[in-house]
N, C-alpha and C positions, 0 to 999 in steps of 0.2 A: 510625568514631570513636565509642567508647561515655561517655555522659554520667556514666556510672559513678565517673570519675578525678575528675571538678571535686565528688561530692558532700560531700565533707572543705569545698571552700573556698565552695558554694553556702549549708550550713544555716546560715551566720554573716549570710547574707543577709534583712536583716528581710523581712517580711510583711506588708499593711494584711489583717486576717480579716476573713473573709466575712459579713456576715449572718448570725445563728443562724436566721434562717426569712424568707422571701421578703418583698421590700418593697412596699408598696401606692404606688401613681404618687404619693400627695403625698406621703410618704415619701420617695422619690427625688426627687419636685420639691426637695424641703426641702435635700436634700445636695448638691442640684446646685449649688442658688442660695449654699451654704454654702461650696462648695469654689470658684466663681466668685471669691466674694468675697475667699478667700484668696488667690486666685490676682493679682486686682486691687489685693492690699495688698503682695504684692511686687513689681506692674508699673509702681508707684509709687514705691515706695523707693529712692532712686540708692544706687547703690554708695560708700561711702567713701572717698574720696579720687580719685573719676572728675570730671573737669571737666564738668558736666551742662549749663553755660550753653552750651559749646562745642558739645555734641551735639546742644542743642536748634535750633538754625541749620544741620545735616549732612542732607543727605539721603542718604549713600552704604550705609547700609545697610538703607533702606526697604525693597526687597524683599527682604532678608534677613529682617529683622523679620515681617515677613507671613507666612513661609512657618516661619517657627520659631517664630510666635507669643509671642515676645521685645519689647524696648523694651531696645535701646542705654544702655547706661551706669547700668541701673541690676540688680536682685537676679536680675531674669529676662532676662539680657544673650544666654546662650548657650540660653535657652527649651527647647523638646523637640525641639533638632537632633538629644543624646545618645538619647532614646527613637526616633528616626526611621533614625537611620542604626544602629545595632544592631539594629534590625529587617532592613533592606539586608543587613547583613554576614552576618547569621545566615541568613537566605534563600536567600542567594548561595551561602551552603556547603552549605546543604540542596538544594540545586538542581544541585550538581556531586556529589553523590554520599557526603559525606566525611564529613556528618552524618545520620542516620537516626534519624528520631524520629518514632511512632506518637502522632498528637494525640488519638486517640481511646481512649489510655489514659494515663487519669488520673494516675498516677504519673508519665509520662513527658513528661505534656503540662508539669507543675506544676514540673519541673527542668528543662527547655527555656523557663518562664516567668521562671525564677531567673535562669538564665543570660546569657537577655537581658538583665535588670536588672542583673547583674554587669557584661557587656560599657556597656550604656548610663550605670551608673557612671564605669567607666574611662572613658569618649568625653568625659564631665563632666567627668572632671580637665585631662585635657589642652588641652579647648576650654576651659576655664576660664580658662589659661593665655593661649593662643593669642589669645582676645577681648581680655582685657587688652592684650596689645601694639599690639593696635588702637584703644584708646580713648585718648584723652587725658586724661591724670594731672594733680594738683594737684601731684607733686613725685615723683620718683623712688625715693623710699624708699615710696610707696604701691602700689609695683606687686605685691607679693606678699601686701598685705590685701586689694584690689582682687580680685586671681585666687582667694583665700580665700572671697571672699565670693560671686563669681560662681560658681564649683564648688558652694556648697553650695546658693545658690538654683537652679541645672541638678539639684540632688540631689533635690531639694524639690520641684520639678516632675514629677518621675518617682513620685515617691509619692504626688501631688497625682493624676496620672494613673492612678495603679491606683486609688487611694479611687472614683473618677469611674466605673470600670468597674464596681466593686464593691457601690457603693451608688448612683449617678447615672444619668443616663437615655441616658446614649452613652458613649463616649471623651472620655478628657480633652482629646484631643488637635486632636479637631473642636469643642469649644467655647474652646479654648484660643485657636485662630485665628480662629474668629469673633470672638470676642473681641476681639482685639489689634485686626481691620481694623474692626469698629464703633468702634475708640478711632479709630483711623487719618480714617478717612472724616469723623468729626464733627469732630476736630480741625480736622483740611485745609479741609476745606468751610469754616469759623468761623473760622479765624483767617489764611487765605491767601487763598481762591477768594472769598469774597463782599467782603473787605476791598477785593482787588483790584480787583472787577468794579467796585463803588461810589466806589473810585478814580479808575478809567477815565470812567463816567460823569461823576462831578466835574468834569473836566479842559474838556469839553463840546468843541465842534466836529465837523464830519460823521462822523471817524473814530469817535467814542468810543463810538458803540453795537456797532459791529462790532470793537473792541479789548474790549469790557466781555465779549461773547458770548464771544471767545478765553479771556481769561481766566478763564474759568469754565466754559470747554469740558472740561479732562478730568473734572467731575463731571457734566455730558453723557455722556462717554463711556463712564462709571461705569454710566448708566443704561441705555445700547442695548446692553454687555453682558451686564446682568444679565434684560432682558428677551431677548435669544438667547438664552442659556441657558436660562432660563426654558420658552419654546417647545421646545427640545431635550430638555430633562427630559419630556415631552409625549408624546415621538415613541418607540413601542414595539410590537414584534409579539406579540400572544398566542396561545398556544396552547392549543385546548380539553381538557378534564380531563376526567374520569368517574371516580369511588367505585368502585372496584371491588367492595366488597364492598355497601356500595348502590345499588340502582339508582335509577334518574333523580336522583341527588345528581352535580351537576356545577360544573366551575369553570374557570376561565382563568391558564394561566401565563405572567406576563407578563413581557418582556424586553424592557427598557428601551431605545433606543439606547446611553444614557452607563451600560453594565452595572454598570460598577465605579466610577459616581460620578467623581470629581477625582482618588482616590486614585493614578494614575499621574503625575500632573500635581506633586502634594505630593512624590512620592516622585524623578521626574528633576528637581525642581528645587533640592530638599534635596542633591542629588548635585552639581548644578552651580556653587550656592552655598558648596556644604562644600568644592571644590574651587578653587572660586578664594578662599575665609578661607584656608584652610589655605594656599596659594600664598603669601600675603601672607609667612607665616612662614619662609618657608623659600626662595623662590624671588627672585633680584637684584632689587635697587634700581636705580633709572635715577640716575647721577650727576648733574649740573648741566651734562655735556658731552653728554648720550646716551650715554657707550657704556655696553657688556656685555659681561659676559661671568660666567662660560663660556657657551658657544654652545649648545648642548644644552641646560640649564638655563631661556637667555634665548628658546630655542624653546615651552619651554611656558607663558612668563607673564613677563611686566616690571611691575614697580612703581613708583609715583611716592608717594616721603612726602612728604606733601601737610598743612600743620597737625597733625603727628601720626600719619595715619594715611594706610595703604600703600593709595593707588588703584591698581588695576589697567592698565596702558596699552596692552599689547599683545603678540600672544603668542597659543598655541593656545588657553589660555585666556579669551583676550577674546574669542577670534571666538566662541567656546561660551557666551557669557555675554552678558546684555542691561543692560552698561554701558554709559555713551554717555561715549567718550575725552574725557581733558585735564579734566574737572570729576568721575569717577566715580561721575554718578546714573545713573537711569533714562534713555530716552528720555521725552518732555517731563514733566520732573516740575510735579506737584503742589504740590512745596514754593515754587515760584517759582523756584527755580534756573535751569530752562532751559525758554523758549516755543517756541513751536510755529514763527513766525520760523524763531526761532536755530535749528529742530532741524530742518527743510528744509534751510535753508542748509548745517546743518553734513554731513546727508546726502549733501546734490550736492558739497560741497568738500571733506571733510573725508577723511581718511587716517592708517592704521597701519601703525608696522612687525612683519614676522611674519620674527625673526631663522630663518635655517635651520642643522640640526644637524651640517652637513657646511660650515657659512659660508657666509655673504653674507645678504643680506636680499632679502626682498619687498615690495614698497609694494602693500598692504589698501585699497581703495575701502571707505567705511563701508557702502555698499548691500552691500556683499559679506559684511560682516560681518553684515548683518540677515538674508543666505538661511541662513547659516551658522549660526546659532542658530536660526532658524527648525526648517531642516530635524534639527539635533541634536537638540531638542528633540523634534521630532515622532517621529523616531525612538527616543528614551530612551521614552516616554509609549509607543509599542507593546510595547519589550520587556518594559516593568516591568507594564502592563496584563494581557500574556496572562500573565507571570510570578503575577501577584498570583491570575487565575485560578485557576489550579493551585493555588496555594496556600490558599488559602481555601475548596478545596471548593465553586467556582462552574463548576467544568468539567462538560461534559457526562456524563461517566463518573462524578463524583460527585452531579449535579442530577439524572440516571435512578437511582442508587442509592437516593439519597432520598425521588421520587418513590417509588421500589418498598416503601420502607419503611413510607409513609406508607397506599398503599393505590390512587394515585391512578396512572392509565391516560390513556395519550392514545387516543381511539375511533380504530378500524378498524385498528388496532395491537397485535399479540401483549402482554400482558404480559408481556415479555422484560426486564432492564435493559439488552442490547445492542441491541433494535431501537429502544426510546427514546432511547437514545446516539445509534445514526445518526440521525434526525431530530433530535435538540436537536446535533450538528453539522452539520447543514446552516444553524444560526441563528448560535449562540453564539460561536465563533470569528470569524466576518464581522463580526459585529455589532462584540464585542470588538475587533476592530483599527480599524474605522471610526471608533467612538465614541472612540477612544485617540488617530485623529488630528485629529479634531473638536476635542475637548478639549484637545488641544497649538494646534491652531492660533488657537482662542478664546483662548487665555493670551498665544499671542505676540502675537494681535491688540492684547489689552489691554493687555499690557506695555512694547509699541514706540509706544504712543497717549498712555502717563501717566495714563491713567486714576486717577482719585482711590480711596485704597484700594490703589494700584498698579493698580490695573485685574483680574489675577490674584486680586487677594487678592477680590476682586469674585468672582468666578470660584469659587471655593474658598469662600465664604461662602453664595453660593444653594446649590452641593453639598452644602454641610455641613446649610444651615438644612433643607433639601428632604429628605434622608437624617433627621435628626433627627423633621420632621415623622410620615413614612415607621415609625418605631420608636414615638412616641409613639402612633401610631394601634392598632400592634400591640398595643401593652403595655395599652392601656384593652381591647382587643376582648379580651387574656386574660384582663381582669380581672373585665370586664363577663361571658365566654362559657368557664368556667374549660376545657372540655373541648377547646376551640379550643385550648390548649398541645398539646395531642397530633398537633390535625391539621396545626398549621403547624410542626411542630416536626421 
């Protein structure tokens, strides 16, 4: 497939332009904090004619939120799903074959960057669309200023996201979600978790110190996973270097266990999420009797409109997804919807139907339903892990190219780039799938616990702060050591 055909409908695609000459860190500090700030004045603004008092009392699309870096009902409803999932779509087809595109030329790279932005447009419109149906309207005739206005704040994010790349000190898209969960967490914490704990106390009697601890348990939980992760980000094999062209100039290449950072974690949960919103639209309503039908349909997702909006009930769908039935939050949420009690009890008792495509049903144990996400998840976070490898140029066949580029040699090792391949595959692959399921199981940890934040978006916030830390160090050492651009580059 040659990019050739779309450049008639790409050049109509605006541009943020680059810098005419490289920017110094406060420079970039300056636009980062600039474009922040834009980005928090439409994570503030509700949308017109979205019912905001209703959504502010909703927890059903908390971890949506986290993970799209969004806020429900208001400019940045459908956040950077459209930037996330046309990255997915475009990958996927450069990964089968159908697309072929050399990133290391410039021409080629800069129309495959276009393209994306056309594809993550279009994903804006239609999710634009699609979120509306899900939010709760002031009146029926608001639905298409509503959808108007949500498509162009998902437009506005994606240009907010290339400014970021452009002139800022990372991706829009990793301070976008850090972001949203430092709103999240402070919120939660101050106007849920302490209100409650001081509640509890209040009430007094022997229970209420062990009811006050509960209720303030998932910003606990908050905290044991961010200090895992913490330690994991820690844990890395290096491997010695030598300058080939000088001697005794040496160094270490390090490989982290979590190679590729959360990004697999962002990227199957974006899929899992964008899958069961999209369900919502298109896939049966549960009537007031239970049934369904068609069968086939009612096999991959069932709906309950619930106040407005399409809970998930049951269905391939929910087994792949960490709803918790009949209320559509998280497991123990944060918002006070549902305790840790109720969410034991509803473990040991509680039950789904999983309609099948050929008739009749299955009765779902909800334990059945946590291995079931569990293990999907852990599985999604390897494919899209060693995928993202590959694609980024952290495969061992492109980290020996570059070392070769660069100059630099592992001792008692040919300067070959194939004998540095076979030892950086003896690391890189293992390591890559390991960290990929660490990483999946840290999230489901935190996600079926309620962690404040979501627990995940916890998860996704040390990666991101830790990754950013990680850039900021470089960007001073080239600015402080100019020649250092050459050797790290």
């Amino acid at each position: 497939m040659s990019l050739h055909i779309l450049d008639r409908i790409l050049k109509f695609i605006p541009n943020i332009k680059k810098p005419d000459a490289p920017l110094t860190f406060k420079q970039k500090m300056k636009w980062t904090a600039l474009i922040m700030c834009v980005y928090f004045l439409l994570f503030s603004i509700p949308a017109v004619g979205s019912n905001v008092s209703e959504l502010q009392t909703s927890s059903f699309y908390q971890i949506l939120n986290t993970v799209f870096a969004a806020r429900t009902g208001t400019l940045v409803t459908v956040g950077i799903s459209p930037i996330v999932l046309s990255s997915i779509v475009l990958q996927l087809v450069m990964g089968t074959g159908l697309l072929k595109v050399d990133l290391n030329d410039p021409e080629q790279k800069g129309r495959f960057q276009s393209m994306q932005k056309l594809f993550a447009i279009l994903i804006a419109v239609v999710e634009g669309i699609l979120f509306t149906k899900e939010i709760p309207l002031i009146g029926i005739g608001f639905f298409w200023l509503v959808a108007l206005q949500l498509t162009l704040g998902a437009i506005f994010v994606i240009f907010l996201d290339e400014a970021m790349v452009k002139y800022g000190i990372t991706s829009g898209i990793n301070l976008f979600i850090a972001g949203g969960i430092a709103y999240a967490i402070i919120a939660s914490t101050a106007t849920v978790l302490v209100p409650g704990a001081l509640s509890e106390l209040a009430t007094g009697g022997a229970s209420a110190l062990p009811d006050a601890v509960l209720a303030i348990a998932p910003l606990f939980m908050s905290i044991l996973v961010m200090l895992v992760c913490i330690y994991i980000y820690n844990i890395k094999v290096e491997l010695p270097l030598v300058f080939s062209q000088f001697r005794g100039i040496g160094g270490r290449l390090p490989i982290p266990l979590l190679y590729i950072s959360v990004l697999p974690v962002i990227l199957a949960t974006s899929l899992i999420l964008s899958l069961s919103a999209w369900g919502g639209a298109v896939l049966p309503t549960l009537g007031s009797g239970g049934a369904c039908s068609p069968q086939y349909a009612c096999f991959l997702g069932t709906y309950q409109n619930t106040n407005g909006q399409h809970i998930l009930q049951g269905g391939l769908l929910y087994l792949l997804s960490p709803t918790f039935v009949n209320v559509g939050l998280p497991y123990p949420s944060s918002e006070g919807g549902v305790g840790y009690s109720t969410y034991f009890n509803e473990l040991i008792t509680q039950t789904t139907t999983l309609y099948l495509p050929w008739g009749g049903t299955v009765i779902v144990p909800e334990w059945v339903h946590i291995i079931t996400y569990t293990l999907f998840l852990v599985i999604l976070c390897v494919i899209f892990g060693k995928f993202w490898v590959e694609m980024t140029g952290q495969s061992p066949k492109a980290m020996a190219a570059q070392l070769q580029d660069v100059g630099w040699q592992i001792p008692g090792f040919r300067r070959d780039p194939r004998v540095v391949e076979s030892v950086l595959n003896k690391y890189i692959p293992t390591i890559t799938t390991l960290g990929s399921i660490i990483v999946a199981l840290l999230a489901a940890f935190a996600n079926l616990t309620g962690a404040v934040g979501t627990g995940m978006g916890i998860l996704l916030t040390v990666g991101i702060i830790y990754m950013v830390y990680q850039q900021l160090e470089q960007q001073r050492a080239l600015e402080n050591i100019p020649l250092a651009d050459k050797l790290l580059s």
